[in-house]
C-alpha positions, 0 to 999 in steps of 0.5 A, a space after each residue: 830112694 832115687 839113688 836106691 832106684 839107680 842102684 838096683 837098676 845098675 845092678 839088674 843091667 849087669 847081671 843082665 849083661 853078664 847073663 848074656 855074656 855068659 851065656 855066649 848070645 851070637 850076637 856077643 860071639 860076633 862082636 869078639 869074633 870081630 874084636 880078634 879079626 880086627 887086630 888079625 886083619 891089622 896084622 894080615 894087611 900090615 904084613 902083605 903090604 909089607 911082603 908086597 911093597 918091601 919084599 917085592 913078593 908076588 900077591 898071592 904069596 904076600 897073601 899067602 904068608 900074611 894069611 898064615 901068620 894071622 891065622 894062628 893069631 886068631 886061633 889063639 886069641 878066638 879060643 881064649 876070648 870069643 870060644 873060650 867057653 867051647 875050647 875050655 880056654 885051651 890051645 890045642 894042636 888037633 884044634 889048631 889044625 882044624 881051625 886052620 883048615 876050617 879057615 882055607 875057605 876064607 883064605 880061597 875068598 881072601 885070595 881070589 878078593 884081591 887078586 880079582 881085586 887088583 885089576 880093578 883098583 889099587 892092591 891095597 883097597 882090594 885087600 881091604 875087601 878081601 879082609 870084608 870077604 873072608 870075614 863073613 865066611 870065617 866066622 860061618 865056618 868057626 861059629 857052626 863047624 870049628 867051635 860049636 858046642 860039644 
């Protein structure tokens, strides 16, 4: 009966979890919402160090193109992970555009992060602070503005 026990337990945390899952609790969108601009902020960063170091580009156009490239990741992967339930697990153009101009407010706070940033300490510690920064807002304006329930 103890393994019995177990079993029924184990069973009624994964229908817990997947209830929770399913039903798309804030909390879980965050933490996928994180997930994806984790690997955004990978790709953002890797590519400004790369267009500032490499390159030799000036930071806010290294922060500009880094930016844009990462951006159309995180549309793809937020609509098809975090808000797939919102965007039926669909890409779409019009979606596309207004995620992209939803996300200029966290691009506004990205910039000016590491440009203020950049007289006070190294660049790149300034971008990981801007990478903080645009988080916030980011997830602000995609959760109540770009994929809120239709």
């Amino acid at each position: 009966t103890a393994k019995r026990n177990e079993m029924a337990l184990l069973s009624r945390l994964t229908s817990r979890l997947n209830a929770a899952w399913h039903e798309r609790a804030i909390a879980l969108k965050a933490m996928s919402f994180a997930a994806v601009g984790l690997i955004n902020s990978a790709v953002d960063f890797a590519l400004f160090s790369l267009g500032f170091y490499y390159f030799g580009l000036p930071i806010i156009t290294a922060n500009l193109v880094s930016w844009s490239i990462a951006v159309s990741g995180s549309y793809v992967m937020n609509s098809l992970t975090t808000f797939s339930h919102e965007s039926g697990g669909k890409l779409r153009l019009s979606s596309y555009v207004h995620f992209v101009l939803s996300q200029m407010a966290g691009l506004v706070a990205n910039t000016a992060t590491v440009f203020l940033a950049s007289y006070f300490m190294p660049v790149l510690v300034g971008k990981v602070l801007a990478i903080g920064a645009s988080f916030l807002v980011n997830f602000s304006v995609s959760h109540f503005v770009v994929f809120r329930k239709r």
